[in-house]
ChimeraX commands (.cxc) that place a marker at each C-alpha (Angstrom):
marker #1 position -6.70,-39.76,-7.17 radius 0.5
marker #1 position -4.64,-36.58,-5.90 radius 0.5
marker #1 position -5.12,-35.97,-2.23 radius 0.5
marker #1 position -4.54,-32.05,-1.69 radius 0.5
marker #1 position -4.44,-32.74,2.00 radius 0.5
marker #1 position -5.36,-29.18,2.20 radius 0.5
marker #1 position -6.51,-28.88,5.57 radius 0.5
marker #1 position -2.77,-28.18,6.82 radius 0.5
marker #1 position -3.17,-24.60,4.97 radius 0.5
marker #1 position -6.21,-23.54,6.93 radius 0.5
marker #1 position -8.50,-24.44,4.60 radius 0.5
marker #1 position -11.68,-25.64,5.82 radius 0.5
marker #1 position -13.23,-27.43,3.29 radius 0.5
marker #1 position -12.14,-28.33,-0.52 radius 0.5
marker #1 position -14.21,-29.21,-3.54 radius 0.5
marker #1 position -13.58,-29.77,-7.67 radius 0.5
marker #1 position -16.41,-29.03,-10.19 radius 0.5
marker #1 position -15.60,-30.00,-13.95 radius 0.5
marker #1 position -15.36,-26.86,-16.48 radius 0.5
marker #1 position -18.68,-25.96,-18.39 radius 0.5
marker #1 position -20.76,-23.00,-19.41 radius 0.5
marker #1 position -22.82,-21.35,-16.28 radius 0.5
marker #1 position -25.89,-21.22,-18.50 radius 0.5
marker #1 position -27.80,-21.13,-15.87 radius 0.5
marker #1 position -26.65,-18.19,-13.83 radius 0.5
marker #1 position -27.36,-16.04,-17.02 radius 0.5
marker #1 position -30.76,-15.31,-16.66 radius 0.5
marker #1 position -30.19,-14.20,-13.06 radius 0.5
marker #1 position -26.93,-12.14,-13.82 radius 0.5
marker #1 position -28.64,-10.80,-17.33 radius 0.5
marker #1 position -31.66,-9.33,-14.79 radius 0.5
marker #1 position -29.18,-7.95,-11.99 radius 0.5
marker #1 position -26.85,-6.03,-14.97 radius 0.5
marker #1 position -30.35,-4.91,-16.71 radius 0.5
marker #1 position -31.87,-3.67,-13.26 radius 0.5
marker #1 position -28.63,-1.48,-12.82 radius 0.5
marker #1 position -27.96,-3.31,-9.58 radius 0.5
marker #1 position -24.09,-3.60,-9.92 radius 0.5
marker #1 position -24.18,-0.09,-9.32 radius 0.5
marker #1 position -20.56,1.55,-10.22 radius 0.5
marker #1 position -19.03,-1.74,-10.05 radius 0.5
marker #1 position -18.91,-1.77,-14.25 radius 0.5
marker #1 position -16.17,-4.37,-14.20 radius 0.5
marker #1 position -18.90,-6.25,-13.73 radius 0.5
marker #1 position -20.41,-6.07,-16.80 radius 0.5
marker #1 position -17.27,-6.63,-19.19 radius 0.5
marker #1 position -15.89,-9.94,-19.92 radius 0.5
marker #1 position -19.22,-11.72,-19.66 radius 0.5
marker #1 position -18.38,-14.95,-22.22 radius 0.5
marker #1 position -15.39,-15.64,-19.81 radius 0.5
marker #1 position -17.57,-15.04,-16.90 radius 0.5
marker #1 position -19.74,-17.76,-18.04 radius 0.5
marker #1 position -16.98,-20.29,-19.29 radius 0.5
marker #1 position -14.17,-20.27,-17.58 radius 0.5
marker #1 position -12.19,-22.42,-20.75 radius 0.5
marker #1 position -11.99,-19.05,-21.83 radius 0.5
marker #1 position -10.52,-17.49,-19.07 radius 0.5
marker #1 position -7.65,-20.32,-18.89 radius 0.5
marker #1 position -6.20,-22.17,-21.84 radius 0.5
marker #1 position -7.09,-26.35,-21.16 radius 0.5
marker #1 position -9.18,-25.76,-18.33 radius 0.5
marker #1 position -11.20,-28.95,-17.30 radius 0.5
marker #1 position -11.71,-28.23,-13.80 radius 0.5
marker #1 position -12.57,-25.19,-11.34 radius 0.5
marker #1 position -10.85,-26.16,-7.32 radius 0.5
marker #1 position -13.00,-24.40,-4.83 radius 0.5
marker #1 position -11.35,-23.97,-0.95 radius 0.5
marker #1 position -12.82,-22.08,1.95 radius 0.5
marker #1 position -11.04,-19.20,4.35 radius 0.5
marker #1 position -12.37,-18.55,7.11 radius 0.5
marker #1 position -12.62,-14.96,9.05 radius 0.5
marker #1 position -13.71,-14.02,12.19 radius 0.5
marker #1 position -16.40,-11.68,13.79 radius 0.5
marker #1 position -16.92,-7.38,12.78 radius 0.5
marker #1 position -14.82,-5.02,15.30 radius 0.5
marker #1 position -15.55,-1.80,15.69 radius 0.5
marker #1 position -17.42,-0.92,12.52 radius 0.5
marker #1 position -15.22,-2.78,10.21 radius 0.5
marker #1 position -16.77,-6.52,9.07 radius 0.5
marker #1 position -14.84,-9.45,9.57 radius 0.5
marker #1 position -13.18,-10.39,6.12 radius 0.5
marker #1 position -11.60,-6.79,6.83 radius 0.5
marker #1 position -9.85,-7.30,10.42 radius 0.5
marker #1 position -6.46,-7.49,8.72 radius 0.5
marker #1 position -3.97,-8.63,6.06 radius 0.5
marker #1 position -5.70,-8.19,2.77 radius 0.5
marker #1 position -7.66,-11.36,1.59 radius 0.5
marker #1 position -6.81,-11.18,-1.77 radius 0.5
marker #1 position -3.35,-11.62,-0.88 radius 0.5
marker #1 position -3.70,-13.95,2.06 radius 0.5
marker #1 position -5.52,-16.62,0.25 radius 0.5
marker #1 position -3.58,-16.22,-3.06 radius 0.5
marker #1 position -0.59,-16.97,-1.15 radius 0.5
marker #1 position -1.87,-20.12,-0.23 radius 0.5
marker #1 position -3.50,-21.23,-3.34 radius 0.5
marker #1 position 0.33,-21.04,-4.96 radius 0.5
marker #1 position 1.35,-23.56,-2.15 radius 0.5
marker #1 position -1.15,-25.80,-3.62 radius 0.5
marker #1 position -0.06,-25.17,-7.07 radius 0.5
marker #1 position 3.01,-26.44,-5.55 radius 0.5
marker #1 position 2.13,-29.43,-4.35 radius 0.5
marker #1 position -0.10,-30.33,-7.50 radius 0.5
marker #1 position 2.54,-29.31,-10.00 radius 0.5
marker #1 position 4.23,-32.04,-7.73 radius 0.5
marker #1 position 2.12,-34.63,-7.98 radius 0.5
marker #1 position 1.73,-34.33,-11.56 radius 0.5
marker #1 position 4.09,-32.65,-13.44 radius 0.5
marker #1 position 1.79,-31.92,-16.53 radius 0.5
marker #1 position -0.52,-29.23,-14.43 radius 0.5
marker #1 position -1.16,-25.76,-15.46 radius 0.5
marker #1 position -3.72,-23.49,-13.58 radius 0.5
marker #1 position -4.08,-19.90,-12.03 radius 0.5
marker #1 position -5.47,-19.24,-8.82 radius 0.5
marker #1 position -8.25,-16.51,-8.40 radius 0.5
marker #1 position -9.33,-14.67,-5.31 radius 0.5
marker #1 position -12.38,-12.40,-6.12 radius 0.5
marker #1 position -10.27,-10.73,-8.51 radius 0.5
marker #1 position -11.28,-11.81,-11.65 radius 0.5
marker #1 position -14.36,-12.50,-13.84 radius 0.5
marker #1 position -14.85,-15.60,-12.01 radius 0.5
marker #1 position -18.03,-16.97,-10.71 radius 0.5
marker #1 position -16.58,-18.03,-7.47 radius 0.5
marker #1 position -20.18,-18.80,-5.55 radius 0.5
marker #1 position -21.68,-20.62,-8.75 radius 0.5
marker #1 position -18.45,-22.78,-8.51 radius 0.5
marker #1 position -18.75,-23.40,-4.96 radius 0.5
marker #1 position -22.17,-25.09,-5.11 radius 0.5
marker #1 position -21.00,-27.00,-7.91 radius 0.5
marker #1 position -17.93,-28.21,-6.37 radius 0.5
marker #1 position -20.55,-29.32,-3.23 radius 0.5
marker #1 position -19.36,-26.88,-0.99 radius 0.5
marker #1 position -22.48,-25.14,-0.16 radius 0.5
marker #1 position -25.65,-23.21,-1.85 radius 0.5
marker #1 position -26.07,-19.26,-2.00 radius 0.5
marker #1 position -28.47,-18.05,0.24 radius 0.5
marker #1 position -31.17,-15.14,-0.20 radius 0.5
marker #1 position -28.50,-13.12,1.58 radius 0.5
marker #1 position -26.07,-14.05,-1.68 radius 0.5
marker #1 position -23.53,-15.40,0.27 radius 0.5
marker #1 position -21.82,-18.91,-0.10 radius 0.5
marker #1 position -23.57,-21.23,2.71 radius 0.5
marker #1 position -22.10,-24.26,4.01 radius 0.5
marker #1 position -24.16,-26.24,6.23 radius 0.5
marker #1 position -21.38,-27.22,8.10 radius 0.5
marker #1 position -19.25,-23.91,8.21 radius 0.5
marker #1 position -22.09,-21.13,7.71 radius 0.5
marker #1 position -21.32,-18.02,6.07 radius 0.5
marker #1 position -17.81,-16.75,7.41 radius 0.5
marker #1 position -15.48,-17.99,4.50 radius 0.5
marker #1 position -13.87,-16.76,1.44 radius 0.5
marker #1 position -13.96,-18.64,-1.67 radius 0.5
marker #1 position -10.29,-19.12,-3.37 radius 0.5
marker #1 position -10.40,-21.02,-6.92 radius 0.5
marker #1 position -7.92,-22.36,-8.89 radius 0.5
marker #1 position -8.61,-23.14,-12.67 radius 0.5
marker #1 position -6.57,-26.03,-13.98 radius 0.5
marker #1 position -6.35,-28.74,-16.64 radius 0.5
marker #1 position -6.88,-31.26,-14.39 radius 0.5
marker #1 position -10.23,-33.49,-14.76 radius 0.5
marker #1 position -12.20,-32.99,-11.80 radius 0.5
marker #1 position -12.59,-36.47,-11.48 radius 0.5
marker #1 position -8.61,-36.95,-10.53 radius 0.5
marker #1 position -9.67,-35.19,-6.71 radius 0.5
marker #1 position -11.72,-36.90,-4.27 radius 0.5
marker #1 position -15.41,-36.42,-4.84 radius 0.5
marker #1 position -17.73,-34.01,-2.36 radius 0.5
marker #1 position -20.22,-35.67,-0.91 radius 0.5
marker #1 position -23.33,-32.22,-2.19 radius 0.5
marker #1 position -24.93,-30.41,0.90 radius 0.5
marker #1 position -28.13,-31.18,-0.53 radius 0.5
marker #1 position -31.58,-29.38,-0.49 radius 0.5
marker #1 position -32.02,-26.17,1.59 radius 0.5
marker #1 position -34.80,-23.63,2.15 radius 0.5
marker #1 position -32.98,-20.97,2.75 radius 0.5
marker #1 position -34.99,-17.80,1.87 radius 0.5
marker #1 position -38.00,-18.65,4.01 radius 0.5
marker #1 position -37.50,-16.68,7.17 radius 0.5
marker #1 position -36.31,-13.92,5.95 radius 0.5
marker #1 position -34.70,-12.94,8.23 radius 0.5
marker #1 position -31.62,-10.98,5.73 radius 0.5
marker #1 position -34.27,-9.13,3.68 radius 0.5
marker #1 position -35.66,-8.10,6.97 radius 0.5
marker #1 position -32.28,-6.68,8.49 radius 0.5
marker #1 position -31.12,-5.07,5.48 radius 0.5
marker #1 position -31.01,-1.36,6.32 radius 0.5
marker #1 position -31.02,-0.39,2.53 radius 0.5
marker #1 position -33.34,-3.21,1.39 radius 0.5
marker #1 position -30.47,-4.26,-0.48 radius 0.5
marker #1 position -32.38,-8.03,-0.81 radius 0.5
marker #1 position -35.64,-7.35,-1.44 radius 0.5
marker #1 position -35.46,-8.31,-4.96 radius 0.5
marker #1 position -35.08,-12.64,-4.78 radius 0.5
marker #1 position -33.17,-12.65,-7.65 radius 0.5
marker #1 position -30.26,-10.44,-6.80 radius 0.5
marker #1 position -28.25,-8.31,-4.47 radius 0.5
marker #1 position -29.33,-4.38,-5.48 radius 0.5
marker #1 position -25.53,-2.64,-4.69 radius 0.5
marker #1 position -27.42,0.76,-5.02 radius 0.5
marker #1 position -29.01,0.11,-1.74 radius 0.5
marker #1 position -26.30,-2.18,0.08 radius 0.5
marker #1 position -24.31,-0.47,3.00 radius 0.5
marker #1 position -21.21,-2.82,2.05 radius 0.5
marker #1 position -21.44,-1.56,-1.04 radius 0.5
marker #1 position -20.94,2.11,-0.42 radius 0.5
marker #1 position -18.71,1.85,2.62 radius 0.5
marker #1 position -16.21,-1.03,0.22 radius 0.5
marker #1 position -17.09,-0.14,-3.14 radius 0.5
marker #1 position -18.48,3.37,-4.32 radius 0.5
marker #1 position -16.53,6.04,-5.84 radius 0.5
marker #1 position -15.77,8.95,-4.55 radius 0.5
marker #1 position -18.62,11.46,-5.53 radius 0.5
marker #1 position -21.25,8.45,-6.12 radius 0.5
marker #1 position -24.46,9.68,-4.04 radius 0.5
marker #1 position -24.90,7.39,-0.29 radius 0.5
marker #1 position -27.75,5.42,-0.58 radius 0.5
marker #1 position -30.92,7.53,1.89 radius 0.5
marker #1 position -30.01,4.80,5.00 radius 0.5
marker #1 position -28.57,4.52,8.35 radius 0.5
marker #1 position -25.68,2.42,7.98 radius 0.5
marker #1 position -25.71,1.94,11.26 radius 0.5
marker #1 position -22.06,2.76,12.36 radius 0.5
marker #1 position -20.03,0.79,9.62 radius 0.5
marker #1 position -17.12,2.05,8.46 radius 0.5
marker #1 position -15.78,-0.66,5.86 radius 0.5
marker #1 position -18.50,-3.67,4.41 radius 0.5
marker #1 position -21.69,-4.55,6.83 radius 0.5
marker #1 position -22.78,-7.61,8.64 radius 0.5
marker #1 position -26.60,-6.93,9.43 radius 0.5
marker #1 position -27.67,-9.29,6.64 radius 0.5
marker #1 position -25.42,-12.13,7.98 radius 0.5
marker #1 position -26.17,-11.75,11.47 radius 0.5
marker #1 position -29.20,-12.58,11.84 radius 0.5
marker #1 position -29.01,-15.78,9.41 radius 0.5
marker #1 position -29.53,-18.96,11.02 radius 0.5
marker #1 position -26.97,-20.53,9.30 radius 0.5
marker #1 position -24.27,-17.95,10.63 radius 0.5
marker #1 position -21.18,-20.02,12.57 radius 0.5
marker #1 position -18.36,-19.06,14.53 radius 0.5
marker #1 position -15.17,-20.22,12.63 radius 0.5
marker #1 position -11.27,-20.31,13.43 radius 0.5
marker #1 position -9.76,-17.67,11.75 radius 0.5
marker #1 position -6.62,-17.18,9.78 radius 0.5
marker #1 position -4.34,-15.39,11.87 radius 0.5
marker #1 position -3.79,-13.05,9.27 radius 0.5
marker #1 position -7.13,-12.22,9.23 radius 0.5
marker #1 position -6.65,-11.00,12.83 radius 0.5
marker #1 position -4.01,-8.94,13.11 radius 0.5
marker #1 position -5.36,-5.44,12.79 radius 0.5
marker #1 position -8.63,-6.43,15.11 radius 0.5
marker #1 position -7.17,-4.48,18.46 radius 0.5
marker #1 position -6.08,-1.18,16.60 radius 0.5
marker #1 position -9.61,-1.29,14.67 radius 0.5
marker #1 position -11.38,-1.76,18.26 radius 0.5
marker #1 position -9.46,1.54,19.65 radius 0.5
marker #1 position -8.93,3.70,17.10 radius 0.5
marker #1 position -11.29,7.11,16.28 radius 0.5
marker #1 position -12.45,6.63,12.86 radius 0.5
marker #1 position -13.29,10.82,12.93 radius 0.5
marker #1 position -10.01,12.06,13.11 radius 0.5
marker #1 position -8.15,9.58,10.48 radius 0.5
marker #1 position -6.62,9.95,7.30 radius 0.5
marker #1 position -5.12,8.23,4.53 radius 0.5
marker #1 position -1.98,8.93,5.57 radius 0.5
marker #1 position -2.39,7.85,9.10 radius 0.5
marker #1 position -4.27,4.71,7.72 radius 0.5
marker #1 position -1.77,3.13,5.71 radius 0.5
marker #1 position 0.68,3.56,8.71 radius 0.5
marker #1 position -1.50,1.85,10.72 radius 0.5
marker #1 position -2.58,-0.59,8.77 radius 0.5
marker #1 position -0.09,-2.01,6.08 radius 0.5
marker #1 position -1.01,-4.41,3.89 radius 0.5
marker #1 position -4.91,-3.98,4.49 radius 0.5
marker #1 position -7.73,-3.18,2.25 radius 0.5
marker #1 position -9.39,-0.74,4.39 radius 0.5
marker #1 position -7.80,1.95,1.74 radius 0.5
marker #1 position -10.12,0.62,-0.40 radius 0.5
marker #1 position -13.39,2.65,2.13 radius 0.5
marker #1 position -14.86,5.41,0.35 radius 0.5
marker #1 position -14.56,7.32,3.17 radius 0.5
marker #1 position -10.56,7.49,2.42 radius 0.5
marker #1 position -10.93,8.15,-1.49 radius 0.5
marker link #1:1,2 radius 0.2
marker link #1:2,3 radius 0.2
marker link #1:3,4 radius 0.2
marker link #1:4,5 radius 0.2
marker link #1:5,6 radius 0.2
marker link #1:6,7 radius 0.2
marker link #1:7,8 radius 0.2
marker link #1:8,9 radius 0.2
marker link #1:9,10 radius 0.2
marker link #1:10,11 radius 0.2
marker link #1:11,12 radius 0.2
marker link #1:12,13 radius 0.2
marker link #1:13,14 radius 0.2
marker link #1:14,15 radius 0.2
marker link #1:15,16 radius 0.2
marker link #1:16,17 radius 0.2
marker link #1:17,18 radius 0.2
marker link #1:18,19 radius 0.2
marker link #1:19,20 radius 0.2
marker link #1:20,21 radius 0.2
marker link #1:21,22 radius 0.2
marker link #1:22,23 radius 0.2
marker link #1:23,24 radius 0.2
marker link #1:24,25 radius 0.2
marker link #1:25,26 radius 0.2
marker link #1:26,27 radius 0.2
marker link #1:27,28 radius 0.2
marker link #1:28,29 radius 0.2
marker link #1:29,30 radius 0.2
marker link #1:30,31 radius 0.2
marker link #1:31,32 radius 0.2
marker link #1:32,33 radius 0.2
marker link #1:33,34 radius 0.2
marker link #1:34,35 radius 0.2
marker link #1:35,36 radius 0.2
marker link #1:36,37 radius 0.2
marker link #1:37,38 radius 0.2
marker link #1:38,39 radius 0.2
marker link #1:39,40 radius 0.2
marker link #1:40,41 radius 0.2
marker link #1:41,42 radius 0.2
marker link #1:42,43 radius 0.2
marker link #1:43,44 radius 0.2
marker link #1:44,45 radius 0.2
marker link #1:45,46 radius 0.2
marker link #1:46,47 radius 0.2
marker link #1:47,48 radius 0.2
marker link #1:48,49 radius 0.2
marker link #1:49,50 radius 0.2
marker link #1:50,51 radius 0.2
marker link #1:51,52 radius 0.2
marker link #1:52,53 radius 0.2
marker link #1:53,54 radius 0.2
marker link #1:54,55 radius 0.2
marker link #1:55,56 radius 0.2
marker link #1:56,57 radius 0.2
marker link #1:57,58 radius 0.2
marker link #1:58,59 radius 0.2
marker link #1:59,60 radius 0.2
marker link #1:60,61 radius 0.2
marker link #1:61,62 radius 0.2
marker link #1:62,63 radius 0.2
marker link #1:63,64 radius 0.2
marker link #1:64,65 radius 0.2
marker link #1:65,66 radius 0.2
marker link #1:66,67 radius 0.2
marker link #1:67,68 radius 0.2
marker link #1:68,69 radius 0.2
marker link #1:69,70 radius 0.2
marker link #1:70,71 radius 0.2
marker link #1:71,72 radius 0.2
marker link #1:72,73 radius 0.2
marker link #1:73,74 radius 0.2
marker link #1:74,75 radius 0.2
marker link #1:75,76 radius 0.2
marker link #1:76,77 radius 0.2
marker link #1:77,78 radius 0.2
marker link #1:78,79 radius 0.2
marker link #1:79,80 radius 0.2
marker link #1:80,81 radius 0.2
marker link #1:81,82 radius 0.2
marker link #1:82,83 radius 0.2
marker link #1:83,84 radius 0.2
marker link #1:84,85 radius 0.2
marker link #1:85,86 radius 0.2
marker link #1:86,87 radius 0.2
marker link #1:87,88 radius 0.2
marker link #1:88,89 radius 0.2
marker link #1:89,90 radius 0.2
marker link #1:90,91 radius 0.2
marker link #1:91,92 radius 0.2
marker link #1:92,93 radius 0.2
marker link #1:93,94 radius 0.2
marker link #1:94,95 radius 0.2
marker link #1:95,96 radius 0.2
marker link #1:96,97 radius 0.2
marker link #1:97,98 radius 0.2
marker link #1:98,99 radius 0.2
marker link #1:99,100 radius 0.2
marker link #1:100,101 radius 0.2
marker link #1:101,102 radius 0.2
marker link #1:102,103 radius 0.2
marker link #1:103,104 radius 0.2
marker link #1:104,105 radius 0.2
marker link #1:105,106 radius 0.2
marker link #1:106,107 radius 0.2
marker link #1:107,108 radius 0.2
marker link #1:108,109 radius 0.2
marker link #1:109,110 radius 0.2
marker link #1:110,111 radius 0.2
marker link #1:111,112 radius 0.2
marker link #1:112,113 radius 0.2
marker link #1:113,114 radius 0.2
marker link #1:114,115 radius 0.2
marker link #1:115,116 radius 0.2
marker link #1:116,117 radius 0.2
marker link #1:117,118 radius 0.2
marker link #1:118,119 radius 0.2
marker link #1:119,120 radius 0.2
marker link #1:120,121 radius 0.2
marker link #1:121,122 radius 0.2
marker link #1:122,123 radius 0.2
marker link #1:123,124 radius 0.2
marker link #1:124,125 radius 0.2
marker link #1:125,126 radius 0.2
marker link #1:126,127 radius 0.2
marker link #1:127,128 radius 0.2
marker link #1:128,129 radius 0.2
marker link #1:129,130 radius 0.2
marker link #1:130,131 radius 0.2
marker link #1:131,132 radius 0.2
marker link #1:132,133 radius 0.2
marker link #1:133,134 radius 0.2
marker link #1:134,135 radius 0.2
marker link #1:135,136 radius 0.2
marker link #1:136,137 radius 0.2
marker link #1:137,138 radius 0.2
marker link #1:138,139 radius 0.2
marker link #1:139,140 radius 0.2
marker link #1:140,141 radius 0.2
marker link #1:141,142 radius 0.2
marker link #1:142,143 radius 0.2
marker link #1:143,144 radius 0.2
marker link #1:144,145 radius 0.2
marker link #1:145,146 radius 0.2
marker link #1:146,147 radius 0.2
marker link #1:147,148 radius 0.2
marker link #1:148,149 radius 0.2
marker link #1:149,150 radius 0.2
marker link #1:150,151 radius 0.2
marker link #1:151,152 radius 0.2
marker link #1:152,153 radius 0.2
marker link #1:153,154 radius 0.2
marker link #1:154,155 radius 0.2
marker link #1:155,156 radius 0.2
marker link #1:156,157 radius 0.2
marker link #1:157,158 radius 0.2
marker link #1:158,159 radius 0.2
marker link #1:159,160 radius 0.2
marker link #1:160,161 radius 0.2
marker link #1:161,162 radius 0.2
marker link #1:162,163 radius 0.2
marker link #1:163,164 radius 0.2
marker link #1:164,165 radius 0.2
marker link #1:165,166 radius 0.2
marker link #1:166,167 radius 0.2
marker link #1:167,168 radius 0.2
marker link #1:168,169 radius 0.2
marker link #1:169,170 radius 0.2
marker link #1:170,171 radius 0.2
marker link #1:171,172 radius 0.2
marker link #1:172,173 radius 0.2
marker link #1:173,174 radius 0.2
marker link #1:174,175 radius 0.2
marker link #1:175,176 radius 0.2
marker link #1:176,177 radius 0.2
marker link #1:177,178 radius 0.2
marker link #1:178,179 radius 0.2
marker link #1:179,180 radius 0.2
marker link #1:180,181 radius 0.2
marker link #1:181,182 radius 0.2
marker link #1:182,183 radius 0.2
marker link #1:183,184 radius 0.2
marker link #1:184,185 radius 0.2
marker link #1:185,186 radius 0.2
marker link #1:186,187 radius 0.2
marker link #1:187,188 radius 0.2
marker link #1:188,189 radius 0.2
marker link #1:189,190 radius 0.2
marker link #1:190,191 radius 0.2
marker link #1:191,192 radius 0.2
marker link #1:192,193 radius 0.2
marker link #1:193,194 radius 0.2
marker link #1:194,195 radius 0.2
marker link #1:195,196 radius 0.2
marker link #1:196,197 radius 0.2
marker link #1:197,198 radius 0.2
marker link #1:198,199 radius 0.2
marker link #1:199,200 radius 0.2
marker link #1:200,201 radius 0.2
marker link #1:201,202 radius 0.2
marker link #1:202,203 radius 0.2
marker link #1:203,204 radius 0.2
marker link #1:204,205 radius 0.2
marker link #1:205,206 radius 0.2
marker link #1:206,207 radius 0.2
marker link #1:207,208 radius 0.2
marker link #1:208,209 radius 0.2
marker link #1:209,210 radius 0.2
marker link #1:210,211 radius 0.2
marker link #1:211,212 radius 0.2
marker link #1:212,213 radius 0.2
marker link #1:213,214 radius 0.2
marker link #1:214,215 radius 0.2
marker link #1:215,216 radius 0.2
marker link #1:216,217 radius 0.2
marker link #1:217,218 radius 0.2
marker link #1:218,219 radius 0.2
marker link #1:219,220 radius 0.2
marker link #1:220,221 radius 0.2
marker link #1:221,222 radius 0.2
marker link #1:222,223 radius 0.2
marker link #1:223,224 radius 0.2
marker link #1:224,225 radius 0.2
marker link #1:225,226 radius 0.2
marker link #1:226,227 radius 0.2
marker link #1:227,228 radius 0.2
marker link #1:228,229 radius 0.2
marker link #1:229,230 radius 0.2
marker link #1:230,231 radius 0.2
marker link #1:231,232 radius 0.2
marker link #1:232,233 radius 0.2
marker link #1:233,234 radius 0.2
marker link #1:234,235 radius 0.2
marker link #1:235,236 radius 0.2
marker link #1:236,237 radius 0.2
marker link #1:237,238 radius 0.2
marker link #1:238,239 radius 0.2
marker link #1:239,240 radius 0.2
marker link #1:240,241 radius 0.2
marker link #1:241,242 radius 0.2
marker link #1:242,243 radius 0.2
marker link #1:243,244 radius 0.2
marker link #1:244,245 radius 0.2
marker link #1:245,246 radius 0.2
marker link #1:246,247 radius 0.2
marker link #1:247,248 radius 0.2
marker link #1:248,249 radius 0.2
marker link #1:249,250 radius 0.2
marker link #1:250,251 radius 0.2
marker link #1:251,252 radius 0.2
marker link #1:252,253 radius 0.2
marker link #1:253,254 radius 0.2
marker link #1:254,255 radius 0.2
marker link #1:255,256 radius 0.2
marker link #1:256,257 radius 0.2
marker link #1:257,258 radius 0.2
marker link #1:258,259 radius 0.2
marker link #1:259,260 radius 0.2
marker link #1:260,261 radius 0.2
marker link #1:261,262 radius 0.2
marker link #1:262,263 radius 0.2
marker link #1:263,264 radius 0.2
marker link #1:264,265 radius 0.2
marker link #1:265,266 radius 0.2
marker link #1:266,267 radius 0.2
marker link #1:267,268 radius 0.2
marker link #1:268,269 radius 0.2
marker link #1:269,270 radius 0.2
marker link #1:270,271 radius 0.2
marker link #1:271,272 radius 0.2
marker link #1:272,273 radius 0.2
marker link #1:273,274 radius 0.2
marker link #1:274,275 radius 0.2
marker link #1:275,276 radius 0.2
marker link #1:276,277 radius 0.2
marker link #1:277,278 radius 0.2
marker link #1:278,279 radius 0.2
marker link #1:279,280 radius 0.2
marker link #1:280,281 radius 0.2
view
C-alpha cells in the first residue's frame, strides 16, 4: 500500500478511482454540448473519446489520483479561487512533488498531473475517488470540506488498489432547497442537468471573448468568476487556504477596478489569472 502522506502539501483530502469509460456522464455532457450551454468555451467539445476514457489521454493508465486545494473567501469583486497566484500553477507545482515521492516509492510509475487544463473530467473523478458528489450548483461537494477546493488529478499506471481506500461520502440530497438555482442572477442552473455558461456571470466575467454579447443580468459587482450560487449553499465551509492563494487579497480589496488596465494589471498582479477577465481582453 503507498501512503502519499499528502496532507504535508496542503492537501486536504486524497482519493484513487481505477481507470474506466465515464459512460455515464455522456448522456448529461451529450445534452449540455447539444443545448449550446458551453457557450464559447468550444474546447469543450473536442477531444470527447479522451474525455470519457482517460487510457486514452495517458499511455497505461489504471488509475485517476484526485487531491483537494483549498481557497479562501471573494474580495472585492474577485471570487476566491482568484485572490492570487494562478491555480493552475499552484497546484501543478505540488502534484510534481507527489510525482516525486511516488516515482520514489516505486520506481516503475509514469503519470501526468492535470489541473483543469485538460480534457479531464476532474468532478466525475472526484466522486469516484470518494471525495465528494456534484451538487445542483455543479461544484465538487465534500461533506466534510464543502465547496471551496480545487480538484488536482494525476493519471498514472498505478492500480488504484495500491493507495489506501476512501471510505464514499455516501447519499446526499443536494438539489432540494434550491437555494443555487434561486441565487443565480442569470438562471445559469435552472436546467438540472447542466450549468447553461450563456447565462452564468462566472462565465462572462472568466471566460467570454472579447466581442461575445453579456448575458441581459446584473452581475452584481463581480469583476472576475461569481460566488452567489455558492453562497448561499448549505454545504458552503470556511477552509485554510494556500497561502498562495492569498497573496493578491489586500491589493484586490483597495484597488479601483474603473481606472485599470492591462498594463497596470500585470504589474500588479504577476503571476495571476485575473488577465484572463474579459474586461482586460
Amino acid at each position: 500500500m503507498i501512503d502519499l502522506a499528502c496532507s504535508d502539501l496542503g492537501f486536504l483530502d486524497f482519493g484513487a478511482a481505477p481507470v474506466r469509460r465515464a459512460a455515464e456522464c455522456e448522456p448529461t455532457y451529450r445534452h449540455c454540448l447539444e443545448k449550446g450551454y458551453f457557450a464559447g468555451m468550444e474546447y469543450l467539445s473536442r477531444n470527447l473519446e479522451k474525455r470519457f476514457d482517460p487510457s486514452l489521454l495517458v499511455e497505461g493508465a489504471q488509475s485517476v489520483l484526485c487531491f483537494l486545494a483549498p481557497y479562501g473567501q471573494p474580495a472585492g469583486g474577485v471570487a476566491g479561487f482568484a485572490c492570487g497566484t494562478d491555480y493552475h500553477k499552484v497546484v501543478k507545482d505540488r502534484l510534481y512533488v507527489v510525482i516525486d515521492r511516488l516515482k520514489y516509492a516505486r520506481p516503475d510509475f509514469s503519470g501526468r498531473p492535470f489541473v483543469d487544463s485538460a480534457p479531464v473530467l476532474e468532478r466525475y473523478w472526484a466522486v469516484r475517488a470518494g471525495l465528494g458528489f456534484i451538487g445542483r450548483n455543479r461544484f465538487l461537494i465534500s461533506p466534510r470540506w464543502g465547496l471551496r477546493t480545487i480538484i488536482g488529478v494525476i493519471i498514472c499506471n498505478l492500480p488504484a488498489s495500491e493507495f489506501p481506500a476512501h471510505e464514499p461520502p455516501g447519499p446526499s440530497d443536494c438539489g432540494d432547497c434550491g437555494r443555487c438555482a434561486a441565487a443565480c442572477p442569470g438562471g445559469a442552473l435552472d436546467d438540472p442537468r447542466g450549468l447553461d455558461a450563456r447565462r452564468c456571470v462566472s462565465y462572462h466575467t472568466v471566460e467570454a471573448g472579447k466581442g461575445e454579447p453579456l448575458p441581459e443580468v446584473d452581475c452584481r459587482g463581480w469583476i472576475f468568476g461569481c460566488e452567489e450560487c455558492l453562497k448561499v449553499c448549505p454545504w458552503n465551509r470556511e477552509v485554510p487556504s494556500w497561502p498562495e492563494f492569498e497573496v493578491n487579497r489586500h491589493l484586490i480589496e483597495n484597488v479601483d477596478w474603473t481606472t485599470m488596465s492591462v498594463e497596470k494589471l500585470r504589474t500588479l498582479f504577476p503571476g495571476s489569472g485575473l488577465l484572463r477577465a474579459r474586461r482586460f481582453q
